[in-house]
C-alpha positions as CSV (number, residue, x, y, z in Angstrom):
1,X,-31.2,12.5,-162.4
2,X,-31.5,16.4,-162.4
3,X,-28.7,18.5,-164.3
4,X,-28.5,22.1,-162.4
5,X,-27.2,24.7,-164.0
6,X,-22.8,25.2,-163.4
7,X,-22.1,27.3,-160.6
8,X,-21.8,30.9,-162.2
9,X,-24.5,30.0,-165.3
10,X,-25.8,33.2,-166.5
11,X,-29.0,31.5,-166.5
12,X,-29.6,31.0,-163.2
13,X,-31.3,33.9,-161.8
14,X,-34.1,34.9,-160.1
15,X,-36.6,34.4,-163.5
16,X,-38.8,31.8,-164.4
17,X,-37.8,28.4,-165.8
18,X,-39.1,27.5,-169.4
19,X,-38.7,23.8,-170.3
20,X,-38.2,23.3,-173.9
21,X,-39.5,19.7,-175.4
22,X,-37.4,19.6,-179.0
23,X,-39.5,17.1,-181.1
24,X,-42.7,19.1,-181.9
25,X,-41.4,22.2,-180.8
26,X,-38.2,22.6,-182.3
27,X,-37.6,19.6,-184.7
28,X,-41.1,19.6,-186.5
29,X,-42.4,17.2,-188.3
30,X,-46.0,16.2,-190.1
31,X,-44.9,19.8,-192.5
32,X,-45.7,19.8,-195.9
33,X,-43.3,18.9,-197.8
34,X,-43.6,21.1,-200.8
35,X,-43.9,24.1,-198.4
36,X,-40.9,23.5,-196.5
37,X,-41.2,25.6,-192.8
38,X,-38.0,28.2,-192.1
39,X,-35.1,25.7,-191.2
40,X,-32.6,22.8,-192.1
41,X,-32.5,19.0,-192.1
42,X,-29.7,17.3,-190.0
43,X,-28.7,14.3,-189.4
44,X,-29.0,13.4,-185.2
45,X,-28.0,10.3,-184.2
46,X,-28.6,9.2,-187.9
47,X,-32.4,10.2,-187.7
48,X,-33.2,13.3,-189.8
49,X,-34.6,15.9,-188.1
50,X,-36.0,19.2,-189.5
51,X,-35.1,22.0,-186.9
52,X,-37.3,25.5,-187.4
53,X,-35.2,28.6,-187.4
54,X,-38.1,30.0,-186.3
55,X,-38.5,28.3,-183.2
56,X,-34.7,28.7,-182.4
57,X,-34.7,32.7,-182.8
58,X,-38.0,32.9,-180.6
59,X,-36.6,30.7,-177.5
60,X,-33.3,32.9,-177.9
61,X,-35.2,35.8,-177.6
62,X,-36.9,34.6,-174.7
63,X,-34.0,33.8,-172.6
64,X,-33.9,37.6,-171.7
65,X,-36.9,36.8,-169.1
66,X,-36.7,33.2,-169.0
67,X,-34.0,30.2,-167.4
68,X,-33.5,28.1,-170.6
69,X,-33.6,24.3,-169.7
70,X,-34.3,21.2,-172.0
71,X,-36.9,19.1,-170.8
72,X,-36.6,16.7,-173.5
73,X,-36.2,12.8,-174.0
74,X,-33.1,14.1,-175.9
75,X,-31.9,14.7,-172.7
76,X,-27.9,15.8,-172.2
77,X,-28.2,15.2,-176.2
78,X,-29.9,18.6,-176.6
79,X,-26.5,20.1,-175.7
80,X,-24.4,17.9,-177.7
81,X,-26.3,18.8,-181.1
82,X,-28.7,21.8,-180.9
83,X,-26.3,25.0,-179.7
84,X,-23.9,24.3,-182.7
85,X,-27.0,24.3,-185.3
86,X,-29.4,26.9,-183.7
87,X,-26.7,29.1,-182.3
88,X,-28.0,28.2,-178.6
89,X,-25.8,28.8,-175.7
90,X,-23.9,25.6,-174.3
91,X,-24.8,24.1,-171.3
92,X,-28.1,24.8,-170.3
93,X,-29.4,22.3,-167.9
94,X,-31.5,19.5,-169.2
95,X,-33.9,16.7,-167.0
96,X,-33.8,13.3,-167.2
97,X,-36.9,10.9,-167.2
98,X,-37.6,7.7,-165.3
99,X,-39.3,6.1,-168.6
100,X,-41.6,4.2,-166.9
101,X,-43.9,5.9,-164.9
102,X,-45.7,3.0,-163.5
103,X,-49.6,2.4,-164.2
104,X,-50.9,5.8,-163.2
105,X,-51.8,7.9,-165.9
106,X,-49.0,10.8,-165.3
107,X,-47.2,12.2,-168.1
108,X,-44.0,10.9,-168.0
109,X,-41.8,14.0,-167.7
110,X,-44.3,15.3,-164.5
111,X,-41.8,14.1,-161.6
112,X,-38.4,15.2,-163.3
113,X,-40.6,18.5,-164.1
114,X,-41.3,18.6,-160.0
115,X,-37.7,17.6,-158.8
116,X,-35.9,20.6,-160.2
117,X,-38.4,23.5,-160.5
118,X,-39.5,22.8,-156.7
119,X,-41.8,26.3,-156.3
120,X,-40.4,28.5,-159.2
121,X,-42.9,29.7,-161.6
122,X,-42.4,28.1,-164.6
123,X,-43.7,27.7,-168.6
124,X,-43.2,24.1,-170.2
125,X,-43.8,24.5,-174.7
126,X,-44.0,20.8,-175.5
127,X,-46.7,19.3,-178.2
128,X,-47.9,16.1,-176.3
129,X,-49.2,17.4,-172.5
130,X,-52.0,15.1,-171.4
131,X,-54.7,15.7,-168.9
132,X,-52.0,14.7,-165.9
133,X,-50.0,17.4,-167.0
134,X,-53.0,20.0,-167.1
135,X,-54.0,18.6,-163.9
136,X,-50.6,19.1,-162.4
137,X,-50.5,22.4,-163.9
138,X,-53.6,23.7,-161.8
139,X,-52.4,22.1,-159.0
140,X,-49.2,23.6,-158.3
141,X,-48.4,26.4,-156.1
142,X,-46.0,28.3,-158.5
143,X,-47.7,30.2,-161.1
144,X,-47.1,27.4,-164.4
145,X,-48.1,27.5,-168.0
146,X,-48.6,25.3,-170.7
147,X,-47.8,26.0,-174.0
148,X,-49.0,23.3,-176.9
149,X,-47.6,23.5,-179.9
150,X,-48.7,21.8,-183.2
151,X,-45.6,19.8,-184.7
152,X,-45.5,20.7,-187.9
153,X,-45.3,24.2,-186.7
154,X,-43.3,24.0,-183.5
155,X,-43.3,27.5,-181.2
156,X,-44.8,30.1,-183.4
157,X,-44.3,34.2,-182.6
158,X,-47.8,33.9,-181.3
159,X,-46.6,31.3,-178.8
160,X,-43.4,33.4,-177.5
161,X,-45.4,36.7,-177.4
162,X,-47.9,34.9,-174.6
163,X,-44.7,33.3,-173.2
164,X,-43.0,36.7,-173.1
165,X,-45.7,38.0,-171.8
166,X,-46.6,35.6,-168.6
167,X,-43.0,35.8,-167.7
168,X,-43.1,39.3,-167.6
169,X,-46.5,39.0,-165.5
170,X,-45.2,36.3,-163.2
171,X,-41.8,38.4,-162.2
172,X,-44.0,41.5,-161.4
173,X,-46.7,39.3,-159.8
C-alpha cells in the first residue's frame, strides 16, 4: 500500500523525493552513552528511542529542495509520533512494505521504493542498504542516491550538504 501525498500537499512539487528510514537515521542507537548525541529519549510504542535533533533540523532544512516521505517500517507511525517531537510537518506521505520479499535477495523496501517514485529522481538516507539496493540504485533510470548513515550518528551535516547538493544538481540536470 502507497500513501500519496493529500491533494494540495505543499510537498508535492516538481523536486525530488528523499525517503527517510527513522531507526539509524533519526532514532540512533549503538551511541555512547556517557557522550550522549544532541537529542531526547521517548517512549514510542513503549520502546525508547533516542531521536537526534540534529538529524531532525538537517531533513527540515532539506525539505526546501526535497519531497519529504518516510520510507520506514514505522510506517503511518512516523506521522503519529515524529512531527510533534522534531517539529516535522504532519502528513507527509509514508510507504508501506510487503515484509516478505520472497527468496531473492532484494532489500525489502526496493518494490514500495519503485511503486511510488515511478521515474522521479530520488535520494533514500537509511543505515541498512544492501547490495540489491545498490544494484537497484545503478539500475534505474531516474537519477537516485544512496545515503548510508552510521546509527549511532544518524544524518550528519556532512550527509545533508551532499544531499543538498545532488538535489540541487538533479533539478538543474
Amino acid at each position: 500500500m502507497i500513501n500519496p501525498p493529500p491533494a494540495g500537499d505543499l510537498h508535492a512539487s516538481n523536486k525530488p523525493l528523499l525517503l527517510i528510514d527513522i531507526d539509524g537515521v533519526i532514532s540512533l542507537f549503538g551511541f555512547d552513552p556517557h557522550a550522549l548525541p544532541r537529542g531526547e529519549f521517548h517512549s514510542i510504542d513503549g520502546i525508547p528511542h533516542f531521536l537526534s535533533a540534529g538529524a531532525a533540523e538537517h531533513l527540515l532544512a532539506l525539505a526546501d529542495v526535497f519531497q519529504l516521505v518516510w520510507a520506514s517500517g514505522w510506517e503511518e507511525k512516523a506521522d503519529e509520533y515524529l512531527p510533534h517531537l522534531l517539529g516535522f510537518p504532519r502528513g507527509l506521505p509514508f510507504l508501506s512494505f510487503e515484509r516478505s520479499p520472497g527468496r531473492s535477495n532484494a532489500h525489502w523496501k526496493l518494490d514500495a521504493i519503485d511503486a511510488y517514485a515511478g521515474s522521479q529522481p530520488l535520494a533514500w538516507v537509511d543505515d541498512a542498504f544492501n547490495s540489491a539496493c545498490h544494484e537497484w540504485a545503478e539500475q534505474r533510470r531516474a537519477p537516485t542516491l544512496l545515503v548510508s548513515t552510521e546509527p549511532q550518528q544518524g544524518l550528519t551535516a556532512g550527509a545533508a550538504a551532499t544531499l543538498r547538493a545532488w538535489a540541487h544538481a538533479a533539478q538543474t540536470g
